[in-house]
PLY file of the C-alpha trace (Angstrom):
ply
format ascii 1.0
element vertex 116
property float x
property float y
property float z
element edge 115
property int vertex1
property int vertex2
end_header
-40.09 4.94 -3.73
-37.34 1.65 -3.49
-34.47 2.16 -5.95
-33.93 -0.98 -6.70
-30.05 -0.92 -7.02
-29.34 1.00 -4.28
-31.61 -1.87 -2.70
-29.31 -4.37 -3.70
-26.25 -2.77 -2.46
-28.04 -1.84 0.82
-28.74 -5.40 1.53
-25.63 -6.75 0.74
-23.75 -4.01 3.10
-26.22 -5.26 6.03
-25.44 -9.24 5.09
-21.80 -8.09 5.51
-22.33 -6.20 8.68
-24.29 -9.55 9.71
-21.59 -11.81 9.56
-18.89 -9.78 10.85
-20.70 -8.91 13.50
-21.66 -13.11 13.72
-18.04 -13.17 13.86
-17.40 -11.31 16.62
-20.58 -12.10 19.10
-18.94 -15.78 18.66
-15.26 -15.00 19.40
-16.47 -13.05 22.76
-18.48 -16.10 23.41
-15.80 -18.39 23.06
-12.99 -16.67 24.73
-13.01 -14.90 28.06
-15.75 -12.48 27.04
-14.14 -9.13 28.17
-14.38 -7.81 24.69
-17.91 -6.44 25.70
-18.75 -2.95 26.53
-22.61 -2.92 26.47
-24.26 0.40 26.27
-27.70 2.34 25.49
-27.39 5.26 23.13
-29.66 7.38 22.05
-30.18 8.09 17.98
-32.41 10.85 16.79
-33.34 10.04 13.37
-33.55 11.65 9.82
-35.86 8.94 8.35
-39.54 9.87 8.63
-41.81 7.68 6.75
-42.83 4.18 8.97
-40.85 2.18 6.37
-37.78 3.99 6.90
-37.93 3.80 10.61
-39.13 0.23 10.77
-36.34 -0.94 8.16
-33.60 0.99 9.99
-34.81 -0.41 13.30
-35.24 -3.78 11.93
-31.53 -3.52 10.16
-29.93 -2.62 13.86
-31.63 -5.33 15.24
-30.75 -8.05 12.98
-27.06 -6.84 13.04
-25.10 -9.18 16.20
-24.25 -7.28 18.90
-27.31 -4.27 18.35
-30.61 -4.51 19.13
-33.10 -1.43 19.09
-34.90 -1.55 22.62
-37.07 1.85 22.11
-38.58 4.05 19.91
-39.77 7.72 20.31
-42.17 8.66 17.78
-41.53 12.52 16.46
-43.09 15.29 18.51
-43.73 18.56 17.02
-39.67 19.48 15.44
-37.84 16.88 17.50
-37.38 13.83 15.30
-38.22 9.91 15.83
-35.43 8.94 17.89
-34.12 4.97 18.16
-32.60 3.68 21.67
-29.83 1.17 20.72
-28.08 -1.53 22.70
-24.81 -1.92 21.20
-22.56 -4.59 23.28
-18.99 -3.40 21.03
-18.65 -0.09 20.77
-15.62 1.60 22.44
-17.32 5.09 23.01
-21.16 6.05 22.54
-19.68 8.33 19.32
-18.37 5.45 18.09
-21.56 3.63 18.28
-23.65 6.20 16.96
-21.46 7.05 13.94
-22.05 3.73 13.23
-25.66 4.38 13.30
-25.16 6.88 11.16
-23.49 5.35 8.30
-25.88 2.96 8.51
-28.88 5.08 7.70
-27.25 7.35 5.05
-27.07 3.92 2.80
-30.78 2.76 4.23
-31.99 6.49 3.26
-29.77 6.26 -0.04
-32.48 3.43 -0.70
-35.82 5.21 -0.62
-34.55 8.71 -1.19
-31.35 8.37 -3.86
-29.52 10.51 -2.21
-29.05 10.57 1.38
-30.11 13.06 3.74
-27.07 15.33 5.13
0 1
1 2
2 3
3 4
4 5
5 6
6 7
7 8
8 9
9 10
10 11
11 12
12 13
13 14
14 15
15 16
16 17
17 18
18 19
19 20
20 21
21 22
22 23
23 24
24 25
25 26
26 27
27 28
28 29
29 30
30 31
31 32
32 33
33 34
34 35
35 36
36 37
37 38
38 39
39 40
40 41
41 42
42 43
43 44
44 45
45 46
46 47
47 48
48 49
49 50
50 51
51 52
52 53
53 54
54 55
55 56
56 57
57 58
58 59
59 60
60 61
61 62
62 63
63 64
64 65
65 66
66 67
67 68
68 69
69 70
70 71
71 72
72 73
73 74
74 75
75 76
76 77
77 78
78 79
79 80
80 81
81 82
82 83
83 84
84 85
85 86
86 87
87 88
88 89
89 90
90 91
91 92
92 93
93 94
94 95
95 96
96 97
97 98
98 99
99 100
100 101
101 102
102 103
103 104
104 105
105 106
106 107
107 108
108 109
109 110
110 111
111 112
112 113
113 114
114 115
């Protein structure tokens, strides 16, 4: 099930998160470009239906500066798990708290309330 508002605010967050992140792929690319530090991290994830994998991959990818380059379906109790390229984040717990707040609001979305 879509909840529509939560929809709307999801979508807005991620336009947000679009152009700041716009904003800062551009400033590295105009100035000396040492504001890069490109890294793989690896996410194991509390969605489980396809749409709330594929819309939390497709969200990271459309974000500048993340791109999901893998996916691990589940396997017996280990979840699906996402392998993100993430070109600004200072540490990989930065990153993946990012990740993080990212699907609470996606799973706020289909589920109302976010998983814990």
């Amino acid at each position: 099930m879509i909840y529509p508002i939560q929809a709307l605010i999801y979508t807005g967050w991620v336009a947000k998160e679009v152009f700041t992140g716009a904003l800062t792929v551009g400033a590295d690319a105009l100035t000396s470009g040492k504001g890069a530090t490109p890294m793989i991290v690896e996410y194991p994830l509390q969605c489980t239906t396809d749409f709330e994998i594929t819309a939390m991959a497709s969200s990271i990818t459309i974000t500048p500066g993340t791109i999901t380059v893998g996916i691990a379906p589940s396997t017996g109790p280990a979840p699906a798990t996402l392998f993100v390229h993430s070109m600004y984040g200072k540490t990989p717990e930065e990153v993946l708290e990012g990740l993080r707040d990212m699907e609470r609001r996606l799973l706020k979305v289909t589920r109302k309330e976010a998983a814990s």
